[in-house]
C-alpha positions as CSV (number, residue, x, y, z in Angstrom):
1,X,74.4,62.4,23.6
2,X,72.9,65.7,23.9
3,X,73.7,68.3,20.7
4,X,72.5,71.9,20.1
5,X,73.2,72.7,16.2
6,X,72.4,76.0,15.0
7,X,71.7,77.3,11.4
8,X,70.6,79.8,9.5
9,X,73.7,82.2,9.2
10,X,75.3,83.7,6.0
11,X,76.3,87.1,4.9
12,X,73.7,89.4,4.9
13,X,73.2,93.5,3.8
14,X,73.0,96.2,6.3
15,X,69.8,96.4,7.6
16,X,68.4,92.8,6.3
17,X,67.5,89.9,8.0
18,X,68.3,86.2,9.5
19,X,66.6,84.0,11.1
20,X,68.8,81.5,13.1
21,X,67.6,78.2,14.4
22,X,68.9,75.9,16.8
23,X,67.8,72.1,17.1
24,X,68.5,70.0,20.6
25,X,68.6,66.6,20.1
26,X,69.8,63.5,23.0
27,X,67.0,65.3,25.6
28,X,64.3,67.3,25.9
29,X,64.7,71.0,27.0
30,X,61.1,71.6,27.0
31,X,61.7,72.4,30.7
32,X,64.7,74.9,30.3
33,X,66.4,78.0,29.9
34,X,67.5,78.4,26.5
35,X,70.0,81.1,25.1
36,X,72.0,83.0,22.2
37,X,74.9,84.3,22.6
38,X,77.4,85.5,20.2
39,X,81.6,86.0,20.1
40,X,83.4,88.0,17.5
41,X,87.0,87.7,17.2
42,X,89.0,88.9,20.0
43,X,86.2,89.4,22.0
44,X,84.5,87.7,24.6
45,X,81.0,85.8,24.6
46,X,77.8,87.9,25.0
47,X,74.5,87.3,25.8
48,X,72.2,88.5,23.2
49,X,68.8,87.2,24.2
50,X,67.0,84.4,26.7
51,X,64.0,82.7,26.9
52,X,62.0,80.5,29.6
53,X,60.5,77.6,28.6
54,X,57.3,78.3,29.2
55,X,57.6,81.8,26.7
56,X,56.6,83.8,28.8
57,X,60.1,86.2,29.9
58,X,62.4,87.0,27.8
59,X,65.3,89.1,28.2
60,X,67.5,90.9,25.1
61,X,70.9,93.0,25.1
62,X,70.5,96.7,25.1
63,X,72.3,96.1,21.3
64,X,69.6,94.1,20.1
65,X,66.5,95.1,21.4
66,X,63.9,96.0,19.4
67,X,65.4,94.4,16.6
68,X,65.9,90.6,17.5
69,X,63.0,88.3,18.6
70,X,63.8,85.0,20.4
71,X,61.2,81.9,20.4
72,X,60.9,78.9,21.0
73,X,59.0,75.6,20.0
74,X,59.2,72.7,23.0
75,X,57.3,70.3,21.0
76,X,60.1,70.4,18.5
77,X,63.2,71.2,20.4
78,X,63.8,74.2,18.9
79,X,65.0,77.9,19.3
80,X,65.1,80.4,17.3
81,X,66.7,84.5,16.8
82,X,65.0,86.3,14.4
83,X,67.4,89.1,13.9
84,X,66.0,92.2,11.9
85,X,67.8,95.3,10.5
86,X,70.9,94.1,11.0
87,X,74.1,95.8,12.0
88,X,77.6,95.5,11.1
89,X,78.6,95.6,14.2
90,X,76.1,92.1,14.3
91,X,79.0,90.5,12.5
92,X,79.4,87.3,14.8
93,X,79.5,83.7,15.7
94,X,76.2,82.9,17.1
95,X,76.0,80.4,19.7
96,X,72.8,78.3,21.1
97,X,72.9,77.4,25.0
98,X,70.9,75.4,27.2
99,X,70.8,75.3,30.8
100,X,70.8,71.4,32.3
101,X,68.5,72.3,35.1
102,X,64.2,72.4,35.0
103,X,63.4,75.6,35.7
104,X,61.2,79.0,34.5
105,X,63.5,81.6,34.6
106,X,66.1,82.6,31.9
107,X,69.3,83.4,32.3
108,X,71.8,86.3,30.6
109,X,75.1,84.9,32.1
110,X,77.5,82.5,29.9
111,X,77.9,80.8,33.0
112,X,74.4,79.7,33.5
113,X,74.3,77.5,30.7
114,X,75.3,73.9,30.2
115,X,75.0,73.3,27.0
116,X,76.5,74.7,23.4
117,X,76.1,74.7,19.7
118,X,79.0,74.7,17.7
119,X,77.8,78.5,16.6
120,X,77.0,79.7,13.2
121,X,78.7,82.7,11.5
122,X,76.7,85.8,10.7
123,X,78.3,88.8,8.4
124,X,76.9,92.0,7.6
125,X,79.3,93.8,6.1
126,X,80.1,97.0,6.6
């Protein structure tokens, strides 16, 4: 059974840092598209950044860029959002995605991905 479970969130000071971590386990996805995105209340899910699998694109939100690094390690399963001086308007449920499908590219859409974490919550208060 495949699983995405992401950690690393908490309530964090305006212009601190998080890093999250998400850890696939039931399959590889050394071979795909892997994702944040996050969902605050009353508001839809939203991209926030992408990476291919073998690291070299990546793609960020406008909101995050420059301030959030995505990565990944395929011999572990993992992927990772390091997320620097952040925001209040960061304040979210962060979600890990995975798309099902072997391929180099990285995708921005919620619809492109497969797979889901169970999210973690981040607070920065304001």
């Amino acid at each position: 059974q495949v699983a995405l479970v992401e950690s690393g969130g908490g309530l964090v000071q305006a212009g601190g840092s998080l890093r999250l971590s998400c850890a696939a386990s039931g399959r590889t996805f050394s071979r795909n598209a892997m994702g944040w995105f996050r969902q605050a209340p009353g508001k839809e899910r939203e991209f926030v950044a992408a990476i291919n699998w073998s690291r070299t694109s990546t793609y960020y939100a406008n909101s995050v860029k420059g301030r959030f690094t995505i990565s990944r390690d395929n011999t572990k399963n993992m992927v990772y959002l390091q997320m620097n001086s952040l925001k209040p308007e960061d304040t979210s449920v962060y979600y890990c995605a995975a798309d099902r499908q072997p391929t180099n590219y990285a995708y921005t859409s919620v619809d492109e991905y497969d797979y889901w974490g169970q999210g973690t919550q981040v607070t920065v208060p304001s």
